[in-house]
C-alpha positions in Angstrom: 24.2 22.6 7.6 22.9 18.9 6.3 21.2 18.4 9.7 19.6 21.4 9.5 18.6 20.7 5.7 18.0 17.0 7.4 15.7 18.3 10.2 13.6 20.6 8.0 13.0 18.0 5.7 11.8 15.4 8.8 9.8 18.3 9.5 8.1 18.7 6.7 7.3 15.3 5.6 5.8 14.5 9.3 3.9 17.7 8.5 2.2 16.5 5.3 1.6 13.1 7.4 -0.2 14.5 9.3 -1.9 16.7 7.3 -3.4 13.9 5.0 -3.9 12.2 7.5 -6.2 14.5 8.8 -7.9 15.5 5.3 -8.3 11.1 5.2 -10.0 11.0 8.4 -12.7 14.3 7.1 -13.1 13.7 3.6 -11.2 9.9 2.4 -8.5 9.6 -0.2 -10.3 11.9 -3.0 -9.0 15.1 -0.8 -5.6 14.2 -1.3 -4.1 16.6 -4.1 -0.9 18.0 -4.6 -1.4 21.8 -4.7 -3.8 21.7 -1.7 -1.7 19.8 0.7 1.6 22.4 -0.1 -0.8 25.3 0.4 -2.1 23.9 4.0 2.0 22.5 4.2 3.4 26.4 3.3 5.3 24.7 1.1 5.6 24.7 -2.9 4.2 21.6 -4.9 7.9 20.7 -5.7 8.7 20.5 -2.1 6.0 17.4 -1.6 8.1 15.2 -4.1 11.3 15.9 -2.4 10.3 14.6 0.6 7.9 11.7 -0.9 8.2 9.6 -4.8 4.8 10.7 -5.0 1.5 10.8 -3.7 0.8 7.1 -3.5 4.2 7.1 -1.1 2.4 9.3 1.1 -0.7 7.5 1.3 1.0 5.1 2.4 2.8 6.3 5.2 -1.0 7.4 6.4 -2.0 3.6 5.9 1.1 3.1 8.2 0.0 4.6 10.8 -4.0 3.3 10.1 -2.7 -0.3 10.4 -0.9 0.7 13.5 -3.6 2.4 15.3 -6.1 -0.4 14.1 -3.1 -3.4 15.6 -3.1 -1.6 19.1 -7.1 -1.0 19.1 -8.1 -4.8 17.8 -4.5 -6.4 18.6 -4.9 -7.0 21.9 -8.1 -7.9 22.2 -8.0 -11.7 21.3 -4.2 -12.5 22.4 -5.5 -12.9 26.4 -4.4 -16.7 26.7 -7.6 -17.8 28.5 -9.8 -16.7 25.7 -10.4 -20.1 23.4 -9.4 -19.7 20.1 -13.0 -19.0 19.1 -13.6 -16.3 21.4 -10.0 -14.9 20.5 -10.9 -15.1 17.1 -14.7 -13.2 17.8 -12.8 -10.4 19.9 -10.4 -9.3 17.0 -13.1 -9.6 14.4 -15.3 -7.9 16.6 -13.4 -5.1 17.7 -12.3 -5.1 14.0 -16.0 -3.6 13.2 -16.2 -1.2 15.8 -12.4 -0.3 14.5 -14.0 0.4 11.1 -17.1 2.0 12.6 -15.2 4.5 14.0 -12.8 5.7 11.4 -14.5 4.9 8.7 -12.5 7.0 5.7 -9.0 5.9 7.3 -9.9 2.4 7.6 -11.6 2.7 4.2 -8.7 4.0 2.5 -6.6 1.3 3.6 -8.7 -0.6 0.6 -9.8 2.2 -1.7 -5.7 2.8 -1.9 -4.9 -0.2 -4.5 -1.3 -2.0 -3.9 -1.2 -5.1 -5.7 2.0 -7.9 -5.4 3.1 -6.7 -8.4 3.9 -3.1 -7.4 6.9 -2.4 -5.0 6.2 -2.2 -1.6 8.6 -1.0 0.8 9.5 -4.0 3.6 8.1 -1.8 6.7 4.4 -1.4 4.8 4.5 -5.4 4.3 5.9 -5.2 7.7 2.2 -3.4 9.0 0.3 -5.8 7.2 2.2 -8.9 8.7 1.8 -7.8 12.5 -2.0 -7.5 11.9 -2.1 -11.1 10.2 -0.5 -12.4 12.9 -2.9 -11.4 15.6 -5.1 -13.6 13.3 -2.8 -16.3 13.1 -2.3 -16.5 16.8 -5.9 -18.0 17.4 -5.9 -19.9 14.4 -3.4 -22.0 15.1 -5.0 -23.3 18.1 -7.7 -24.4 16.4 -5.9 -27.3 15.5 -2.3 -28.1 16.2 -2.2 -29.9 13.1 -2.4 -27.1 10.7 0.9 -26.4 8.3 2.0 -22.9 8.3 0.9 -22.7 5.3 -2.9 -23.4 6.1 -2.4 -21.4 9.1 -1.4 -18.3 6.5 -4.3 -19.4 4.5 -7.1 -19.8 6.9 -6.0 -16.6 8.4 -6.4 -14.4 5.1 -9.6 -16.6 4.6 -11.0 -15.5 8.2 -9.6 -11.9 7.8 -11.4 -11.5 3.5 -14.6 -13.2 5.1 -14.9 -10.6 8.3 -13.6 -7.8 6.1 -16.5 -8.4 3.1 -18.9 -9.2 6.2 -18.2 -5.6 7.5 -17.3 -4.2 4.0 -20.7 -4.5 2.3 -22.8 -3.6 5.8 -21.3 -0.5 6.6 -21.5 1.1 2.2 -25.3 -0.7 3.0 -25.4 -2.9 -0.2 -28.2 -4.7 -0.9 -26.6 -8.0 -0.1 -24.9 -6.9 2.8 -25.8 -7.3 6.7 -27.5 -4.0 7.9 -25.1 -2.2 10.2 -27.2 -3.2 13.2 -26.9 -6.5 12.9 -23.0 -6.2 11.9 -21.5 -8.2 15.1 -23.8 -10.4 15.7 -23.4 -11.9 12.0 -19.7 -11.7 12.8 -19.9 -13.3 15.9 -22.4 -16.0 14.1 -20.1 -16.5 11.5 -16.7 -16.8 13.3 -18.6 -19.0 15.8 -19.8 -21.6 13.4 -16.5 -21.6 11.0 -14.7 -22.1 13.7 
């Protein structure tokens, strides 16, 4: 019987994954509300925190799988050896924009959701985050064999807050951002002449 009660419950949580998910990709992280998502679940309201702590746990799964889908669309692009660290670097920042481009709420709500150092993070979201620093610091650390790990870590959140705020302010169209047709040739500009 507690498999049963076991598989129901996998069930179900996969289900509301997926659903927000879903709702993320349409609308962003504004659609997600309790009673809506049991209704579309066939589930009661209760049933949501059973399976997650709360709303904010369930989110996160959905940025899970975001960061995931964003490390095997960008991830690979600048680890082929016989790029130079430059045009490694260019290749995951540029395929970063089209990334964003693309799914524009999903990758959005991997920002709009706020998680701060304070807050407790489970190990496998820090886990996410990590991988996708580390196509980063791949490159980076053949720039200059020098580097501490330290610096390494630092340049690369440097590099990644730079081409984020590049791609950031172009695509909400700010008034001091790049316009979105001239996104990746300003990242490729930029990358090209910090590096």
């Amino acid at each position: 019987m507690a498999k049963k009660t076991e598989a129901r419950r996998a069930d179900l949580r996969n289900r509301l994954i997926d659903i927000a998910q879903g709702w993320i990709a349409e609308d962003g992280l504004t659609r997600i509300k309790a009673r809506p998502l049991a209704s579309e679940a066939g589930c009661a309201v209760g049933a949501i925190y059973n399976v997650f702590g709360d709303l904010n746990e369930l989110v996160m799964e959905v940025n899970a799988r975001t960061f995931k889908q964003l490390g095997q669309d960008v991830g690979e692009k600048g680890q082929n050896p016989d790029l130079s660290p430059v045009e490694a670097l260019t290749q995951l920042a540029v395929g970063y924009l089209h990334f964003a481009q693309a799914h524009p709420r999903a990758w959005r709500t991997l920002f709009d959701f706020t998680l701060t150092e304070a807050m407790e993070v489970p190990d496998w979201y820090r886990a996410e985050l990590r991988q996708l620093f580390s196509y980063i610091a791949r490159p980076v650390a053949r720039l200059d064999p020098n580097l501490s790990e330290q610096e390494i870590g630092m340049l690369t959140r440097g590099l990644f807050s730079a081409v984020h705020g590049i791609v950031s302010l172009g695509l909400e169209k700010r008034i001091s951002g790049v316009p979105e047709q001239h996104l990746e040739d300003i990242v490729r500009l930029v990358l090209k002449r910090l590096a």
